[in-house]
Backbone as ProteinMPNN parsed JSONL, in Angstrom:
{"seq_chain_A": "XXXXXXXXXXXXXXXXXXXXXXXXXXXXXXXXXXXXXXXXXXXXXXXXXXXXXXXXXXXXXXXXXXXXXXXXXXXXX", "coords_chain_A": {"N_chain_A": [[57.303, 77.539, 106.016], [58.771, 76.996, 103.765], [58.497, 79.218, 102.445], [60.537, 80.904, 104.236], [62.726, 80.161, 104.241], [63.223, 80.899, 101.625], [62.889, 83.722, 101.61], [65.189, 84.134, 103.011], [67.631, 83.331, 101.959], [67.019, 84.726, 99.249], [67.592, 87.567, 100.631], [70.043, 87.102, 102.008], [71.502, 86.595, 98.989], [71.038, 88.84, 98.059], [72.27, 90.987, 99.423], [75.149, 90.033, 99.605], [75.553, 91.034, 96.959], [75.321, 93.802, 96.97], [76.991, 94.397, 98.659], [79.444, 93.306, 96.9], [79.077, 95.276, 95.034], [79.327, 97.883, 95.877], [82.243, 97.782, 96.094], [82.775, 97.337, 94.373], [82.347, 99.925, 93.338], [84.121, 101.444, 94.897], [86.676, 100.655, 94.314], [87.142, 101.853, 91.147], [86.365, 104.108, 91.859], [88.745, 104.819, 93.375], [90.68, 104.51, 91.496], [90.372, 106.368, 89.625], [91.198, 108.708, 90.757], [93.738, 108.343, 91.864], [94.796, 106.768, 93.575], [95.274, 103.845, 93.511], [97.285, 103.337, 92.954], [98.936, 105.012, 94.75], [98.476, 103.57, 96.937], [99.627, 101.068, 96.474], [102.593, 101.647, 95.493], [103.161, 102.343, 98.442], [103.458, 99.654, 99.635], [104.71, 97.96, 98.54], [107.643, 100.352, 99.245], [106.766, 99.443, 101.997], [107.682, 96.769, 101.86], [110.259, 96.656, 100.849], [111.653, 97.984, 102.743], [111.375, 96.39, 104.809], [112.748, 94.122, 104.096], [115.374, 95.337, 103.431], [115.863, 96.154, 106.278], [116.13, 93.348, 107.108], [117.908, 92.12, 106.006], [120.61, 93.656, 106.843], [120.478, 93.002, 109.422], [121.311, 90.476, 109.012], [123.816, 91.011, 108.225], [125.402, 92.03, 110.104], [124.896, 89.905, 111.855], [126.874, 88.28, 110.658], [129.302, 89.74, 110.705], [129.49, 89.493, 113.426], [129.499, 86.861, 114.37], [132.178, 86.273, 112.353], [133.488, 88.098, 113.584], [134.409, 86.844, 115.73], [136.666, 86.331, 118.906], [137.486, 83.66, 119.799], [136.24, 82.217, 117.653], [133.754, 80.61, 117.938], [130.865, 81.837, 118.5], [128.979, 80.885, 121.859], [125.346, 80.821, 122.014], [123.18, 81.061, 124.155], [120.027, 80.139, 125.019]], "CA_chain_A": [[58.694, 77.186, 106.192], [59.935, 77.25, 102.406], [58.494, 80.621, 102.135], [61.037, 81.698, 105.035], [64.098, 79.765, 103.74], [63.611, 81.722, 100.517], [63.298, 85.11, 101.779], [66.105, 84.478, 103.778], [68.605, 83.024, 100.645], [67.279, 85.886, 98.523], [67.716, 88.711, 101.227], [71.507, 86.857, 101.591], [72.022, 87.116, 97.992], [71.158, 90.808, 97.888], [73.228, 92.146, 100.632], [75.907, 89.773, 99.033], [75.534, 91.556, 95.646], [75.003, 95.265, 96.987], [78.059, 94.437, 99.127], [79.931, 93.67, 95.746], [78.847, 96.81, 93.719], [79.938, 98.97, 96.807], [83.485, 97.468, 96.861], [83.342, 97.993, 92.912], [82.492, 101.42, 92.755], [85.303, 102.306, 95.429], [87.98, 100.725, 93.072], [86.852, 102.705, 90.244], [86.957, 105.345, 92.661], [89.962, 105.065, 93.745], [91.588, 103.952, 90.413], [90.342, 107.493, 88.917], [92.189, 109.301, 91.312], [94.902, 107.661, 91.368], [94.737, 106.314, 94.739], [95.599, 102.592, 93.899], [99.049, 103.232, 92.545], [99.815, 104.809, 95.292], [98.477, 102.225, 97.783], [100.37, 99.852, 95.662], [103.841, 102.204, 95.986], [103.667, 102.307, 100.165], [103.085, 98.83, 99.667], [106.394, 97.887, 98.5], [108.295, 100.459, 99.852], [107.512, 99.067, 103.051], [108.356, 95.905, 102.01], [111.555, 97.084, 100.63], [112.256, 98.686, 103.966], [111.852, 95.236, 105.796], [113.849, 93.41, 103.261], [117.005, 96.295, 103.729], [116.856, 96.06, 107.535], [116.555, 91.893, 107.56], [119.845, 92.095, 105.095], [121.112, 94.553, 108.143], [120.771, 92.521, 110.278], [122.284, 88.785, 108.684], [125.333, 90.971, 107.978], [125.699, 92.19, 111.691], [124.983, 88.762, 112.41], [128.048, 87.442, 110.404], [129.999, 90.282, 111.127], [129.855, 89.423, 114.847], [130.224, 85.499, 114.24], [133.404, 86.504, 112.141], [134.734, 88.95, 114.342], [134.804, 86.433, 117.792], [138.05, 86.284, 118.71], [137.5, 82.414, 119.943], [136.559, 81.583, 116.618], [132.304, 80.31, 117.548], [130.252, 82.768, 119.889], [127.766, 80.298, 121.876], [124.164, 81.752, 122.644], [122.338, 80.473, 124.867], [118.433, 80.811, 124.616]], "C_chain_A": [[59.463, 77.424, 104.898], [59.365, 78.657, 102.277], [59.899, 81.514, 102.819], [62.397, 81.595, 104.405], [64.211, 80.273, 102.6], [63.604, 83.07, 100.057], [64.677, 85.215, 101.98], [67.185, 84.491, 102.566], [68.26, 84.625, 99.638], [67.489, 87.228, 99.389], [69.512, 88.472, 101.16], [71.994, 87.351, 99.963], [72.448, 88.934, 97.761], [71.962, 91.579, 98.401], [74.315, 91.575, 99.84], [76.236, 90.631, 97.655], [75.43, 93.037, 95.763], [76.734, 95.447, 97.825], [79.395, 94.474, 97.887], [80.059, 94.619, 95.012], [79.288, 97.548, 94.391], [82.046, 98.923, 96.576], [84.01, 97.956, 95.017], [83.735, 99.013, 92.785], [83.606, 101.728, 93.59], [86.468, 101.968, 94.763], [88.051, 101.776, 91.975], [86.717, 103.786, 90.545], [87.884, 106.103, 92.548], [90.981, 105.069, 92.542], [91.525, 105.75, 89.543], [90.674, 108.589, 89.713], [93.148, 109.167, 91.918], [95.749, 106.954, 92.808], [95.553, 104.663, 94.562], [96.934, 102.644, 93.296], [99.737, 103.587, 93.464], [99.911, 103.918, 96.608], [99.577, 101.174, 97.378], [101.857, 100.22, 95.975], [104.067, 101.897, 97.055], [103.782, 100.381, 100.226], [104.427, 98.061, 99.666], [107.086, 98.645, 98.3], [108.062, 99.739, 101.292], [107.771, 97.911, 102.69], [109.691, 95.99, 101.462], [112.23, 97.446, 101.708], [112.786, 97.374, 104.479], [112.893, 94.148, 105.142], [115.596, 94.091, 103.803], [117.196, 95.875, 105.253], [116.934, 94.035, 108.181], [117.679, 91.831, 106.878], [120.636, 92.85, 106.269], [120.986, 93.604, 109.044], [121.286, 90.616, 110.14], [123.341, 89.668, 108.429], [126.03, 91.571, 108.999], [126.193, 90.776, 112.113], [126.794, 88.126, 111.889], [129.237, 88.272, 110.551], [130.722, 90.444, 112.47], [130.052, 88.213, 115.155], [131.664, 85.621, 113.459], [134.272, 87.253, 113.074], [135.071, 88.228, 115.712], [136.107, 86.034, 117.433], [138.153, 84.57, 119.601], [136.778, 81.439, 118.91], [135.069, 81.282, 116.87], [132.014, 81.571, 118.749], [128.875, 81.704, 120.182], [126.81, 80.845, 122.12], [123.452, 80.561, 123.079], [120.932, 81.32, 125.105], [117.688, 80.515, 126.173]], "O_chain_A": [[60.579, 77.943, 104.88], [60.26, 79.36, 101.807], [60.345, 82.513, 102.255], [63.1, 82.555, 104.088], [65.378, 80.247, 102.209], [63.957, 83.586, 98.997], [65.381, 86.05, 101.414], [67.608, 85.585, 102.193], [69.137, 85.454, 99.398], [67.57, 88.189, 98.625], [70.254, 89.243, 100.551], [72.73, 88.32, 99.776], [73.37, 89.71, 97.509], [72.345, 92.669, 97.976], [74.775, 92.464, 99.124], [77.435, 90.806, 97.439], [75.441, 93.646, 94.693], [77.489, 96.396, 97.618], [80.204, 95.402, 97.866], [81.07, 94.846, 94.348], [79.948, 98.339, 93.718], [82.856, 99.809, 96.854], [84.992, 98.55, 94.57], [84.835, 99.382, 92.373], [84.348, 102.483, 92.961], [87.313, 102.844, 94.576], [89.021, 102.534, 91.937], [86.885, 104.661, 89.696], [88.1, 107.221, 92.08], [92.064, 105.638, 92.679], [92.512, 106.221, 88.977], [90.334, 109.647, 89.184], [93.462, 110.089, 92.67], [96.95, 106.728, 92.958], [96.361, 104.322, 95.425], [97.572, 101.591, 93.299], [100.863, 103.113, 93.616], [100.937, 103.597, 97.208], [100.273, 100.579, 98.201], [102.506, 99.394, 96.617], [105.056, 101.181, 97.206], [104.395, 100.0, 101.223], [105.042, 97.655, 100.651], [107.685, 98.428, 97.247], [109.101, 99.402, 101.86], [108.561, 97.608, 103.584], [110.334, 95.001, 101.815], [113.447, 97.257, 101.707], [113.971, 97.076, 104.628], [113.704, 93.483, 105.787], [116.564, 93.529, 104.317], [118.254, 95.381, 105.643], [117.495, 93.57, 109.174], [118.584, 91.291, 107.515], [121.621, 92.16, 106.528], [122.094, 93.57, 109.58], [121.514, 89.815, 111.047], [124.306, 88.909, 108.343], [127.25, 91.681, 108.88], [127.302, 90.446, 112.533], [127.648, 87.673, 112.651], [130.3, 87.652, 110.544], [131.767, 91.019, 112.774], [130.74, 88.045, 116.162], [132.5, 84.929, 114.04], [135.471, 87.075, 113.286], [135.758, 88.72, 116.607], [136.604, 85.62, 116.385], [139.276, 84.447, 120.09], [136.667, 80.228, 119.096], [134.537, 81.712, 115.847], [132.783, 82.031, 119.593], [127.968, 81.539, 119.366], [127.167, 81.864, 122.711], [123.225, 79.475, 122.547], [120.728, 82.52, 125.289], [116.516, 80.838, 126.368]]}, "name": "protein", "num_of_chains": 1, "seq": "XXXXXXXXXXXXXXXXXXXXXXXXXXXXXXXXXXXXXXXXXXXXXXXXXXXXXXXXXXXXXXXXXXXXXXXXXXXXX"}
């Protein structure tokens, strides 16, 4: 029984630790061809994108609460 429970913990460790060195080397990969800058670029442009069209759309919004010509517009949900 403790023989099994300490294959098992050191077989966990290992995969844990081979899983690590894999995830290393693809940074260092990626970092030497220049891959994570531009991951990092698309990254925030798109969040730049979603930023521009939520501003697009609060100044619709108040553009179409200013423009009612009865002064509130109710919505009903």
């Amino acid at each position: 029984m403790g023989n099994s429970v300490f294959v098992l913990v050191t077989s966990g460790f290992l995969a844990s630790a081979a899983a690590i060195a894999m995830l290393g080397w693809s940074s260092v990969r990626a970092a030497r061809q220049g891959q994570v800058e531009r991951r990092r670029q698309v990254v925030f442009d798109a969040y730049a994108e979603r930023e521009i069209a939520r501003e697009r759309l609060r100044k619709a919004a108040r553009q179409t609460r200013d423009s009612s010509p009865h002064g509130t517009i109710l919505q009903l949900h």
